[in-house]
C-alpha positions in Angstrom: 9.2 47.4 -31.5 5.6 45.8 -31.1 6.4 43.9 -34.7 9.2 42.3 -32.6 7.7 41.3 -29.5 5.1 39.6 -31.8 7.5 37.7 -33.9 9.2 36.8 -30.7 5.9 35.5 -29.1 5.4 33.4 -32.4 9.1 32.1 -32.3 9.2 30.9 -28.8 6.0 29.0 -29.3 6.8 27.7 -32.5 10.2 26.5 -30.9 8.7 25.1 -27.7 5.6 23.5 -30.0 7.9 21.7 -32.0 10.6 21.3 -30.0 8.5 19.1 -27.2 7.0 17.4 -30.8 10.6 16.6 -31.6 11.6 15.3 -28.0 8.5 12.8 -27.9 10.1 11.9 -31.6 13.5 11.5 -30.3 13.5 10.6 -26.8 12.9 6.4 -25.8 9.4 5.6 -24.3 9.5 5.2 -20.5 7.9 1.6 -19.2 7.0 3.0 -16.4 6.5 6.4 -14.0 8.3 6.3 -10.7 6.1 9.1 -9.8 2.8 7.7 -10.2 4.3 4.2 -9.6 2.4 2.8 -13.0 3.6 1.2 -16.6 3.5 3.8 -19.0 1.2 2.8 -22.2 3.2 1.8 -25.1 2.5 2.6 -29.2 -0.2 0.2 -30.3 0.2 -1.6 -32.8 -0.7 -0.3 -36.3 -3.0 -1.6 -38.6 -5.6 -0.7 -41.5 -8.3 -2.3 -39.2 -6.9 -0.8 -36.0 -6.3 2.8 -37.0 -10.5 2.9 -37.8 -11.1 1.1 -34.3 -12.4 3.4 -31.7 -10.2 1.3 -29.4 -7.1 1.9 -31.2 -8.1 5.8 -30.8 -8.3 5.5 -27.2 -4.5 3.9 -26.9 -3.0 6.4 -29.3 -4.0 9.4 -27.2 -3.1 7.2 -24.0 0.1 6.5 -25.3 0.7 10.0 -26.4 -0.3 11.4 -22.9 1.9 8.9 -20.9 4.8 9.6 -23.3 4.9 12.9 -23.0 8.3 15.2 -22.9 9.2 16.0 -19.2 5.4 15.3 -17.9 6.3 15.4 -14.8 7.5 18.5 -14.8 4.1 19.7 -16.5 2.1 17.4 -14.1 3.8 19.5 -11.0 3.5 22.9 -12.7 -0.8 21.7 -13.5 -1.2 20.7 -10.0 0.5 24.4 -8.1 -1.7 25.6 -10.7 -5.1 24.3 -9.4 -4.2 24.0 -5.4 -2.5 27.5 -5.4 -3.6 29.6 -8.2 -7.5 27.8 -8.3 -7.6 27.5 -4.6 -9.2 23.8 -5.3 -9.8 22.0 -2.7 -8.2 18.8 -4.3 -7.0 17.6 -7.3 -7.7 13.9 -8.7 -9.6 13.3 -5.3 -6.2 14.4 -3.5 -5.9 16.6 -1.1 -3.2 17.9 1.5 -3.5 19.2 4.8 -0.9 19.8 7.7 1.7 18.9 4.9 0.7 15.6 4.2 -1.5 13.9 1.7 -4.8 12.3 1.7 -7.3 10.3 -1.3 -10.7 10.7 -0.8 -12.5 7.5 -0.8 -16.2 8.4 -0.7 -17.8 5.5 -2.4 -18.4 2.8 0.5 -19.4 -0.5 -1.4 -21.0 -2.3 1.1 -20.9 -6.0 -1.2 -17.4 -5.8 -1.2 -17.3 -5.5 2.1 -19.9 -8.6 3.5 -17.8 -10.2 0.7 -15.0 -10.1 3.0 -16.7 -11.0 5.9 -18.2 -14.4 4.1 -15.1 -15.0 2.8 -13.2 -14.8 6.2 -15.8 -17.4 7.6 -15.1 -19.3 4.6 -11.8 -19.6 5.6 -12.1 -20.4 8.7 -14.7 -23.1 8.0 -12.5 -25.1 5.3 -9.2 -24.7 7.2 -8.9 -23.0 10.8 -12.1 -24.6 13.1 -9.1 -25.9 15.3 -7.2 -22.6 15.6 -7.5 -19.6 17.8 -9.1 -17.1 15.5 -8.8 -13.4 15.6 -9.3 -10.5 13.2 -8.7 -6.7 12.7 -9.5 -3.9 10.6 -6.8 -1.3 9.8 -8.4 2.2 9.5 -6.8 3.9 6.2 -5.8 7.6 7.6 -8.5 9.6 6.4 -10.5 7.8 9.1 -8.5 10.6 11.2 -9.7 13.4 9.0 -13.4 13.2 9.0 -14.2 16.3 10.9 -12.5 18.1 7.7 -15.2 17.9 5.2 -13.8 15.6 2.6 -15.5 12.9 1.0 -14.7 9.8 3.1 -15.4 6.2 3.6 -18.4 5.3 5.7 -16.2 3.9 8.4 -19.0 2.8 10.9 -20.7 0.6 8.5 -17.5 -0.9 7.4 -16.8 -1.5 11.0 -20.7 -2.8 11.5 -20.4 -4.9 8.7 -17.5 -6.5 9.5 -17.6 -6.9 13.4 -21.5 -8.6 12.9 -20.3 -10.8 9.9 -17.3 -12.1 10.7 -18.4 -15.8 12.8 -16.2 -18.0 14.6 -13.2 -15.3 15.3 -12.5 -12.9 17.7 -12.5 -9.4 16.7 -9.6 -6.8 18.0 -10.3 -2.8 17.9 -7.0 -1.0 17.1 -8.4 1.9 16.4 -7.6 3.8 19.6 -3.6 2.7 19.7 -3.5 4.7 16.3 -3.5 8.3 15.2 -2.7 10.3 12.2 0.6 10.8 12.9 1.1 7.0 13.1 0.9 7.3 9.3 3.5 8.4 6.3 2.8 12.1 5.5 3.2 10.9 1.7 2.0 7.5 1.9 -1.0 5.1 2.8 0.9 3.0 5.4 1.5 3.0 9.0 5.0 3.8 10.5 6.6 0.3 11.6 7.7 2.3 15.2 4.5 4.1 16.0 3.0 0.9 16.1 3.9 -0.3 19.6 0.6 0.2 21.3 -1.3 -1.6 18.1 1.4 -4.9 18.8 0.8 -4.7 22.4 -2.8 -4.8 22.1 -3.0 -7.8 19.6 -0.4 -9.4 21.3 -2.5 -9.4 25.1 -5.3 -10.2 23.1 -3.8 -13.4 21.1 -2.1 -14.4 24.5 1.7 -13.5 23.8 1.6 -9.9 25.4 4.3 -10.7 27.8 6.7 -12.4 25.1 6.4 -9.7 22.8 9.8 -7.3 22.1 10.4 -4.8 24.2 10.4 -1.2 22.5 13.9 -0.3 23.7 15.3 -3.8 22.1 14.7 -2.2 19.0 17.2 -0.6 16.9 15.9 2.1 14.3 17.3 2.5 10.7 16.3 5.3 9.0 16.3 4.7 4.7 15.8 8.4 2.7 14.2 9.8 0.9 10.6 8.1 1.1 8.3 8.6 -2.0 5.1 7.4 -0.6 2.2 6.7 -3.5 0.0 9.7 -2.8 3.0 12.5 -3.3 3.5 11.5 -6.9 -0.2 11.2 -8.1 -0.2 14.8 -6.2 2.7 15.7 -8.0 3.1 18.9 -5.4 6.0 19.8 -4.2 6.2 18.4 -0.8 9.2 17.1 0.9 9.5 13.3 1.2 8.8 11.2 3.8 11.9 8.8 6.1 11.2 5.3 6.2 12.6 3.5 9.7 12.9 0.0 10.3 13.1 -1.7 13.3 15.9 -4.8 13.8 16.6 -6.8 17.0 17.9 -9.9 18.0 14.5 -11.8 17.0 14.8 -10.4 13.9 18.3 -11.0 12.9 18.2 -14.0 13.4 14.6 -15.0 11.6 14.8 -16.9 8.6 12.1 -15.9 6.2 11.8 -18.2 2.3 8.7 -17.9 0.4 8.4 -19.7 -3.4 8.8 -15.9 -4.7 11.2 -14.6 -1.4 14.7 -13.6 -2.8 16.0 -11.0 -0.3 18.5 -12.5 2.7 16.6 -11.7 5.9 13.4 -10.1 6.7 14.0 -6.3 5.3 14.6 -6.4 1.8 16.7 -3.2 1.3 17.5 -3.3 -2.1 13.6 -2.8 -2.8 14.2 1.1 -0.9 15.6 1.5 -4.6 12.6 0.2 -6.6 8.7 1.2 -7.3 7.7 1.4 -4.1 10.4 1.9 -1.0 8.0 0.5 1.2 8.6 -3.2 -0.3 11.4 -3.0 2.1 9.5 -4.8 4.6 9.0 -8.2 3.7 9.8 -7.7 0.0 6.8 -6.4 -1.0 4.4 -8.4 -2.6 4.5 -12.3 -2.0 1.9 -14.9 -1.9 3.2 -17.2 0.7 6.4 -16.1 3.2 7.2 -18.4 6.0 9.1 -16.4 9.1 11.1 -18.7 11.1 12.2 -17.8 14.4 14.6 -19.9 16.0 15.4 -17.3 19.4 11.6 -16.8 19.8 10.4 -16.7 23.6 7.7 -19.5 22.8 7.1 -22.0 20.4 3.6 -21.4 19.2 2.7 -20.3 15.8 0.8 -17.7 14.0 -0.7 -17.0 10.7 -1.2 -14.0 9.7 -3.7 -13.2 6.8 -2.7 -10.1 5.5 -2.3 -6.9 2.7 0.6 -4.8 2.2 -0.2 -3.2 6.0 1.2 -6.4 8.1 4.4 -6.3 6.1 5.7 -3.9 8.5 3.8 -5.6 11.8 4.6 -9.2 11.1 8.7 -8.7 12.1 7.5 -7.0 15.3 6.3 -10.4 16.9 9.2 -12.3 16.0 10.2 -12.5 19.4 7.0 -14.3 20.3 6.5 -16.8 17.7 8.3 -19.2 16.5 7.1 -19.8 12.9 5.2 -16.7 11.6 3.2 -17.6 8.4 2.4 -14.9 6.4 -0.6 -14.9 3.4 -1.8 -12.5 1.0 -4.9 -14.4 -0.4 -4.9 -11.3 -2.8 -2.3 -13.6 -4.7 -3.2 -17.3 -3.9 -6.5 -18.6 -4.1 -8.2 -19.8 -1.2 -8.4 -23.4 -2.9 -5.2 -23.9 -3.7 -3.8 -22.8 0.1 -3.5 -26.1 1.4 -1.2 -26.8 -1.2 1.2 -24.4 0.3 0.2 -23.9 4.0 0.0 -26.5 6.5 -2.1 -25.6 9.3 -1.2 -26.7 12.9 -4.1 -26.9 15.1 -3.8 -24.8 18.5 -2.1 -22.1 16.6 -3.0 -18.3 16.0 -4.7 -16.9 12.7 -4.9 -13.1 12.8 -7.1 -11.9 9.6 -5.5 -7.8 8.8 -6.8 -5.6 6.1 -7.1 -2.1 5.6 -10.7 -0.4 5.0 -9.2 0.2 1.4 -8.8 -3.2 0.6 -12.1 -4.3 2.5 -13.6 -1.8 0.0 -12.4 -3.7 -3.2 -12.3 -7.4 -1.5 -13.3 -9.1 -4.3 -9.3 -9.0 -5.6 -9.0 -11.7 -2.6 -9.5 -15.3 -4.2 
């Protein structure tokens, strides 16, 4: 009987050795993970110089890693394995508390960050010296968590840095309308309707406090489920986030076009469906969008100077704008703007990043 068992053992992990062997032979390579929201590597090519390259070492085992049979499934089963059966404290730099997820971000690079600053003053020295000026910073949602113990930005010399280095702009502190549960459980964004005391404050401080949309003019609409970035580089099993999305009469009727804009109105909901669900507002990644407001309560304009954050704040001062341009200079370079933004002087600039991208502002051009 313990003969059997044996040859059993040896049978099932011959079968599972080269039966995953056989899937990874059989099955097509993936372009990309959904999960982890990444390409997948792909086989290098294979040469007689290549296969003695070190290089062509390092892609192979990539390749082979990526490509994996069901990784996913092995991903989730390595990750239970080191939160619950380890007890560590994260995994990857990932961590989870009152069932949501959190990166730790411990390394504070302070160049990138008076990079930011000296390049918002270039900015506003080559193109906005006759516009009304203002700036932000959006605390990522570990800044919530710091009393926890995890590694964490320096957040009050990211604050210092900026507020003392920015010239010729008025600076706006948000970080009392927000709160962690302003945040996706499973994501690094803000929730587009927890964000009506953050509107109202850089609305009174930009002057259009009293034209701004009402809270109970908004109609919520509710897309699930929400994958949000950090709960598939976690790979835990967590339950998924909602994503809401506000409408109202400003914006139904906005017109938004951009040179890469394809989606009819300001939500883009076929992008729920995509990489990242979040790409619903705005479309996700684009250069240059132009909002155009025609039911707006006043005719001024604003620029907004953005990263993936004010996607989901730009529609929510439709009603007091009448042409909202909105800029991600992570995608055009700052000498090349005036070939596709026209300033008007007397309007509003607001400058918005998160502390994440202030960290790695040197991917601004």
């Amino acid at each position: 009987m313990k003969k059997v068992k044996y040859i059993l053992t040896v049978a099932v992990f011959v079968l599972v050795i080269f039966g995953l062997a056989a899937a990874g032979l059989i099955l097509p390579d993936g372009a990309a993970s959904a999960s982890e929201r990444r390409e997948l590597a792909q086989m290098p090519e294979i040469s007689a110089k290549a296969v003695f390259n070190r290089e062509f070492s390092d892609k192979i085992e990539t390749y082979f890693l990526d490509q994996f049979p069901a990784r996913d499934t092995f991903r989730r089963i390595n990750a239970i394995f080191r939160f619950y059966g380890l007890w560590q404290l994260d995994s990857d730099g990932l961590w989870v508390h009152g069932g949501a997820v959190y990166k730790s971000e411990s390394k504070t690079d302070e160049s990138q960050i008076s990079y930011a600053a000296t390049y918002y003053n270039s900015l506003i020295d080559a193109y906005l010296k006759d516009l009304n000026v203002y700036y932000t910073v959006v605390p990522d949602k570990s800044y919530f968590t710091q009393d926890l113990g995890y590694p964490h930005l320096d957040y009050d010399r990211i604050f210092e840095i900026m507020t003392t280095g920015v010239r010729g702009a008025e600076y706006i502190d948000i970080r009392d309308t927000l709160s962690v549960d302003k945040y996706y459980r499973t994501d690094t964004h803000w929730l587009q309707p927890e964000l009506f005391d953050t509107v109202k404050r850089l609305g009174e401080a930009m002057g259009v406090g009293e034209y701004l949309t009402p809270e109970d003019e908004y109609t919520p609409h509710t897309l699930s489920p929400f994958y949000g970035v950090y709960l598939g580089q976690a790979a835990l099993p967590i339950d998924p986030d909602e994503l809401t999305y506000l409408t109202s009469a400003y914006t139904d009727t906005a017109v938004v076009t951009g040179p890469q804009y394809k989606a009819d109105g300001i939500y883009d909901l076929a992008k729920f469906e995509g990489m990242d669900g979040y790409d619903v507002f705005l479309s996700g990644t684009q250069p240059v969008i132009e909002i155009q407001c025609p039911d707006a309560r006043t005719d001024r304009e604003l620029y907004i100077f953005r990263d993936s954050f004010g996607s989901s704040l730009a529609p929510l001062f439709t009603g007091a704008y009448k042409k909202i341009t909105v800029i991600d200079m992570r995608y055009v370079t700052a000498g090349y703007l005036p070939n596709v933004v026209t300033f008007t002087p007397g309007a509003d600039v607001l400058f918005i990043n998160s502390t994440l991208i202030l960290n790695t502002a040197m991917i601004m051009r």
